[in-house]
N, C-alpha and C positions, 0 to 999 in steps of 0.2 A: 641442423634442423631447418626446413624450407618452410617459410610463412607462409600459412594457406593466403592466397588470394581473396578480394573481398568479396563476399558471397560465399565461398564454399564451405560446405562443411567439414569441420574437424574429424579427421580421423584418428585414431587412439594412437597409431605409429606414431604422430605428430606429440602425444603428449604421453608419452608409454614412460612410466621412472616418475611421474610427476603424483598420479591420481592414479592408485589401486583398477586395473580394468572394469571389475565390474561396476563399482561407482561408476565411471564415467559409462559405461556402456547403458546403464538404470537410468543415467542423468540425458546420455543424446534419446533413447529413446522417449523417452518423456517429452522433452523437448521435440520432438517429433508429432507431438499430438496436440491442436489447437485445446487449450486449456486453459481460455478467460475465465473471471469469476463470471457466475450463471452457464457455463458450459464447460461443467468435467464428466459430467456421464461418459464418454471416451475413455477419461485419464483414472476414472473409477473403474471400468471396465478391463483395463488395462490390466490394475494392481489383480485384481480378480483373477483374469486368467495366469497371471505371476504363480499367484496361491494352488490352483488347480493343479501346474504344471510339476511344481515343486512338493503337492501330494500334503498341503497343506488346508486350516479348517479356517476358516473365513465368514464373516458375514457382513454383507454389504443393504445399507438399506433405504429408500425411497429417495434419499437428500442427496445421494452421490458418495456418505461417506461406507470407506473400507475398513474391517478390522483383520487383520491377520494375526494369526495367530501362531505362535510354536512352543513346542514343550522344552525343559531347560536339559543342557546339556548334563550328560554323567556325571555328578557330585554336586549339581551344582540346584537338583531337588526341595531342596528346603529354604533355599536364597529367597528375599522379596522378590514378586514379581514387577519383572520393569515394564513400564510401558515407553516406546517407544515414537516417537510423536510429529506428524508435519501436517501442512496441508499442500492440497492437489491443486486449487487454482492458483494465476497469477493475475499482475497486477499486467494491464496492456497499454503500453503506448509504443509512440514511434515519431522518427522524427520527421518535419513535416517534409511533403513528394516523396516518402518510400512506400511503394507500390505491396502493401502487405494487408490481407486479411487474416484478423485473429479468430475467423469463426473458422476457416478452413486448411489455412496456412501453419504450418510447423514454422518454428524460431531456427534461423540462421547462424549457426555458431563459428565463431570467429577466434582464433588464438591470437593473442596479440602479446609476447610475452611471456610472461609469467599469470597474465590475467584472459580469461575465456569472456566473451563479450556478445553481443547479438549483431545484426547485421543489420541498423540505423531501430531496431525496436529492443523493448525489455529485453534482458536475459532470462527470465523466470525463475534465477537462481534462490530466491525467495516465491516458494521455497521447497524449489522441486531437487536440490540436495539433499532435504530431508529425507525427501521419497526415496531419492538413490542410496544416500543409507543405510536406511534402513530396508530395502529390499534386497542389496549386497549381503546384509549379514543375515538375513532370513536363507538367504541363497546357501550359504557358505556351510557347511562342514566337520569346520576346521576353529571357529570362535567358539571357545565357551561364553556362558552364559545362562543364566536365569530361565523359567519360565519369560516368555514376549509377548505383549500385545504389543502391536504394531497397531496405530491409529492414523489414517489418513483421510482430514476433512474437508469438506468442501467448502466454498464461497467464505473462505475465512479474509478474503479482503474486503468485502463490501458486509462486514458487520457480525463476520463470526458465525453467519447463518448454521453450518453446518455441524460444528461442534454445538453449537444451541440444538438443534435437532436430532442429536444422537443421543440415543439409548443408552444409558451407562450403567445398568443393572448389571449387566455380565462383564463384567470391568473390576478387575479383584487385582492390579496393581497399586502396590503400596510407595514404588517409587516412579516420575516419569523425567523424562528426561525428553523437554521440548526442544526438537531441530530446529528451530527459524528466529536464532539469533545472528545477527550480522556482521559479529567484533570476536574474531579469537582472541584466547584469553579476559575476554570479562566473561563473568557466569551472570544472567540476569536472575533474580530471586523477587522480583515482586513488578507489579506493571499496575496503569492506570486502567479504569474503568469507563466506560463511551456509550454513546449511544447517537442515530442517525436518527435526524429529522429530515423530513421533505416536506417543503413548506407549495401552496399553489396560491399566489392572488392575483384576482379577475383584472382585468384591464379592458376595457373601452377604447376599441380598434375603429377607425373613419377611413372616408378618401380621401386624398388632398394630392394635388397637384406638385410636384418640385423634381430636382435630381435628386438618386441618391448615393451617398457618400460613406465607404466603410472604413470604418477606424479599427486597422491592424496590429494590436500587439502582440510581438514573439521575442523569440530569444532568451525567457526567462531561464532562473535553473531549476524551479521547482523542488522537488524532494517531495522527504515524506513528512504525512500532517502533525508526526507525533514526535519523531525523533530528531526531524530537525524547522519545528515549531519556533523555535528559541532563536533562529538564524538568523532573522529580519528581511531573509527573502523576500521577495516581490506578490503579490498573489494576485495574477493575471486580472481576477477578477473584481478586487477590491480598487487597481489601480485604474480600470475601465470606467467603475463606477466613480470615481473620483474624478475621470475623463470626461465622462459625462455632465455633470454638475459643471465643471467650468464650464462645457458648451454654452451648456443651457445658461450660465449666467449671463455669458458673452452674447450669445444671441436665443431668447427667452421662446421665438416661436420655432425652432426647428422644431420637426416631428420625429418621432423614434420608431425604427422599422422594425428593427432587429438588435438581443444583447445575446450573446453567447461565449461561453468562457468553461473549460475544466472539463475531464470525462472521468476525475474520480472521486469519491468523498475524502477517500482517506490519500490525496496528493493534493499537496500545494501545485492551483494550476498554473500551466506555463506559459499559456497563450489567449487568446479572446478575440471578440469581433463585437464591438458597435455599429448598426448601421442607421446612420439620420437621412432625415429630407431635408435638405437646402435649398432656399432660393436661389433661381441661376444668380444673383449677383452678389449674392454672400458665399459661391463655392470657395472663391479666392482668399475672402479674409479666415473662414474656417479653415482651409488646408493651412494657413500661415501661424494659425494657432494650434492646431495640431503640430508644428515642425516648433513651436517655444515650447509648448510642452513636453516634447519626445527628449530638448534641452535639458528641460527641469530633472524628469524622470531620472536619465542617464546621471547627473549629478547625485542625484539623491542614493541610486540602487548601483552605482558606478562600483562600488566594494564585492556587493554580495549577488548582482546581476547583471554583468558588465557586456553581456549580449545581448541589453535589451535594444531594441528597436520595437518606434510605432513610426506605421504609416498610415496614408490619407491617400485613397481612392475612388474615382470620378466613377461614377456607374458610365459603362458604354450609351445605357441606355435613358438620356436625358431628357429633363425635364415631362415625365411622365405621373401617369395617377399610381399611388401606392397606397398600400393598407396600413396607416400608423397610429400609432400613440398620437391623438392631441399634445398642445403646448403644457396642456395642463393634466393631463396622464403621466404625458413623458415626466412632468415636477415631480406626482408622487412616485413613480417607479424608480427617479433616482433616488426620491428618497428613501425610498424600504430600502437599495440599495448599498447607501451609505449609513445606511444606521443594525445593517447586518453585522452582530459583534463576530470578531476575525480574530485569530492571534493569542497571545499569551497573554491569561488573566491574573494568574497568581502564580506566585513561585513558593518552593517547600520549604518552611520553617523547620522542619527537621532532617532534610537532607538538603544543604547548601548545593546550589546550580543545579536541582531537579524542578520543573517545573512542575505546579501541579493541577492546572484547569487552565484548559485551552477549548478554542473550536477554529476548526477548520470549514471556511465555508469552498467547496471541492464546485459544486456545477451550480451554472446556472443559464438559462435559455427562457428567449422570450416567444412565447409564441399564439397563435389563435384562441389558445385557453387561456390566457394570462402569461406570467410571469414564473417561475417553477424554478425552485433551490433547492441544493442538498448539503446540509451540514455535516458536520460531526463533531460530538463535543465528546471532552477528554478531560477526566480526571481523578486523583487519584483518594479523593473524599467525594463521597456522596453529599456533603451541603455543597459542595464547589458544583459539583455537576448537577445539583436540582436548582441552583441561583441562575445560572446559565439558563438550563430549561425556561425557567419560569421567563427570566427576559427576553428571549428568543421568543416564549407563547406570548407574550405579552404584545411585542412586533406584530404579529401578526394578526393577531384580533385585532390593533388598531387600523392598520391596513385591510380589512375584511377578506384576510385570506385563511385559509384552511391546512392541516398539516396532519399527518401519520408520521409516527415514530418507528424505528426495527433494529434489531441488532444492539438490545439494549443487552452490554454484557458487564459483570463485576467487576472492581477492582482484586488484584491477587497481594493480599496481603503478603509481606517479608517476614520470616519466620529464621533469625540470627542463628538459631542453634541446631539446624540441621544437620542429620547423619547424613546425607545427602551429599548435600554443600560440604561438609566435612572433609568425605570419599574423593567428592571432586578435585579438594584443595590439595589434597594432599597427593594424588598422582600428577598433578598439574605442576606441582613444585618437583615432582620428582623427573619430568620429561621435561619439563623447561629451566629449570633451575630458576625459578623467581617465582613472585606472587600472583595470583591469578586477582582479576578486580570482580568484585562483587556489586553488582549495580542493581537498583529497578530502575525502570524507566516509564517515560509518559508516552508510551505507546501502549496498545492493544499486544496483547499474547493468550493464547487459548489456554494458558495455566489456568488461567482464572477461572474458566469455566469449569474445568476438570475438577481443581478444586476445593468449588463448591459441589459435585455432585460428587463425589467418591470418597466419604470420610475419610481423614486421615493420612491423604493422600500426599506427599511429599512433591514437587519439584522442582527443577531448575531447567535454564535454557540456556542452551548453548550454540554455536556454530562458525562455520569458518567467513574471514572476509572475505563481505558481498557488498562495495562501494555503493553509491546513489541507486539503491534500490527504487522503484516504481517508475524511474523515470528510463530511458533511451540510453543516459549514459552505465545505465548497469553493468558491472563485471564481479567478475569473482575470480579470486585469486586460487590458483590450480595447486599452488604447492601450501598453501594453508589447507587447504580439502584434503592433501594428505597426511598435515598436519593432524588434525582434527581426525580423520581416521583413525591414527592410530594412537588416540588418548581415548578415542571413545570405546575402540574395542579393551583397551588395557581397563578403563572401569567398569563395563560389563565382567570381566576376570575378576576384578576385585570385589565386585557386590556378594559373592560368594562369602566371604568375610566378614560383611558391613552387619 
């Protein structure tokens, strides 16, 4: 087999015996249609004319999300009806100088092995396999199977929007089974509960005369804000805001231009930019403290972030008037800064190494309006996650800044004695020969939402390995995808049974 080249796209020759064709053929096209969160109308319209083509009933509605629908195979009439479950956007980044628009640009897929990869951005393997999944077996024939909805939502990375937005009254599945888990062989059964704040406080912008100086950190490894929370990763923007602070301690009157850091709520950010005014004869001792501190850092995240790099850059255009923070702005801005709670709050008394209340604070950007954050808090009790709240609103009132909350979604309680969970274990032992792991986790999963709108609704989440999801180093493993195939078709055959 001849490794594509970087840049080109995978053709199926290339990975034919690995991944079922139409999955991957469901998966390049998809991957073919620019499909951020806030733009899937495309990747909705897609699944749409799928259903058309295929003489299927469908209804798709104002938020982007699809429902397809198909009736159960011969015998298999009085089976629970499954639902079948993913969402349509992704998470976007890339790594830095690659030339890529996510509002217009399709994802570059890359074989590298056994593992498919993007071309320096996401994969959007999370979790546009689901998609492919499940539009393979709507395609096909040849699978038995139950009565299907097929559910595909939108904006489920920035807070769930879209499953919050759908209509579940005509939703008469009793069992689902959600695609946009990342670990073959574990079944997730229960996930935490979140909610996004964006906070705004005013700042008091002047002239003042000086250079200005940007303080560049990159190299982090970011991840994701829920499942690997517990890492001790770096978080581009907490470690800027600590940057800051020493400045200012160091030299009391710089002014503050510019802080920006993170483009998602739910990704530990990777990178950031400080920018101050210096007096021309303080540029020298600032850069000198930027290069002990870039020291410190490396020391400290030298384990879990060992491509960090910060630099210290002269503006071309010196000693000029700039819009900044006073000496005494810039003090309170670091301080809202550093007193943003970040990280793991508590861990679960009843499942050992789950964590169970975290926040992730994902962006933050300074600019003519103020100063402007976006958090996300997680967890998997409701007093974990309103103690949070409260301390977060509390922040802010005393800084006189203002905030909206969205994306506030349930935790999905774990329910041990599922028919469900049961069906799954038991074919799972029977095609792998060993135990399958049953986990929740502290992340978001649209179980939760389903849920609660669909009494009695049963389900679990499943899917094949998809490495550092949300970030550039995404991949997904092509022979677990087949794996996962064909366990997922063999317990659609079985639900007949169950």
């Amino acid at each position: 087999m001849t490794e594509p080249q970087k840049g080109e796209h995978v053709e199926y020759r290339e990975i034919e015996g690995k991944i079922p064709e139409p999955v991957f053929r469901y998966f390049k096209e998809l991957s073919a249609i620019p499909r951020g969160s806030g733009n899937t109308r495309a990747a909705s319209d897609y699944c749409v004319r799928f259903a058309v083509e295929h003489g299927l009933s469908y209804r798709q509605d104002a938020a982007d999300n699809v429902i397809i629908y198909k009736e159960a195979t011969k015998g298999y009439e009085h089976a629970p009806t499954v639902m079948l479950q993913g969402h349509l956007d992704m998470v976007c980044g890339k790594d830095p100088g690659v030339a890529h628009d996510f509002s217009k640009d399709g994802i570059r897929l890359i074989l590298d092995g056994d593992e498919l990869r993007a071309d320096g951005t996401t994969l959007g393997g999370d979790d546009g396999i689901a998609v492919a999944y499940a539009l393979a077996i709507l395609a096909s024939d040849e699978i038995s199977h139950p009565n299907l909805e097929c559910v595909f939502t939108s904006d489920e990375e920035i807070g769930m929007v879209g499953a919050g937005k759908l209509d579940m009254k005509n939703l008469h599945a009793s069992y689902l089974l959600n695609l946009d888990s990342e670990e073959e062989g574990c079944f997730l059964a229960g996930c935490a509960g979140g909610i996004r704040y964006d906070i705004q406080v005013p700042f008091a912008f002047e002239k003042k005369q000086g250079t200005a100086v940007a303080i560049r950190l990159s190299g982090l490894f970011g991840g994701h804000s829920g499942a690997d929370i517990h890492l001790g990763r770096a978080n581009a923007i907490m470690v800027l805001a600590g940057i800051l602070d020493e400045l200012l301690l160091h030299f009391p009157t710089l002014g503050l231009i510019g802080f920006s850091g993170g483009s998602q709520d739910n990704a530990i950010p990777r990178e950031g930019e400080l920018k101050v005014l210096v007096p021309c004869e303080l540029i020298d001792q600032v850069r000198d403290q930027a290069g002990m501190m870039e020291k410190v850092l490396k020391k400290e995240y030298g384990t879990t972030d060992p491509g960090l790099t910060l630099t210290a850059e002269v503006s071309v255009e010196e000693d000029r008037e700039h819009s900044v923070l006073s000496d005494r702005e810039a003090a309170r801005a670091s301080a809202f800064l550093l007193n943003l709670p970040n990280g793991v709050f508590s861990m679960s008394k009843e499942l050992p190494g789950l964590v169970e209340t975290s926040m992730n604070v994902g962006i933050v950007s300074l600019t003519e309006n103020g100063l402007s954050a976006s958090c996300l808090i997680r967890s998997s009790k409701t007093s974990g996650k309103r103690a949070l709240r409260r301390r977060l609103e509390a922040l802010t009132d005393l800084t006189g800044g203002s905030f909206f909350t969205s994306g506030d979604y349930p935790e999905w309680e774990f329910v041990p004695d599922s028919p469900l969970l049961e069906l799954l274990k038991v074919v799972y032992r029977e095609q792998y020969g060993e135990e399958p792991r049953i986990e929740t986790i502290h992340a978001g999963v649209e179980c939760g939402l389903f849920a609660a709108g669909i009494p009695g609704l049963m389900a679990v989440s499943l899917g094949p390995d998809i490495r550092d999801i949300h970030s550039p180093g995404e991949r997904m493993s092509v022979s677990s995808v087949n794996r996962v195939w064909n366990f997922l078709i063999e317990v659609l055959k079985r639900i007949k049974d169950a």
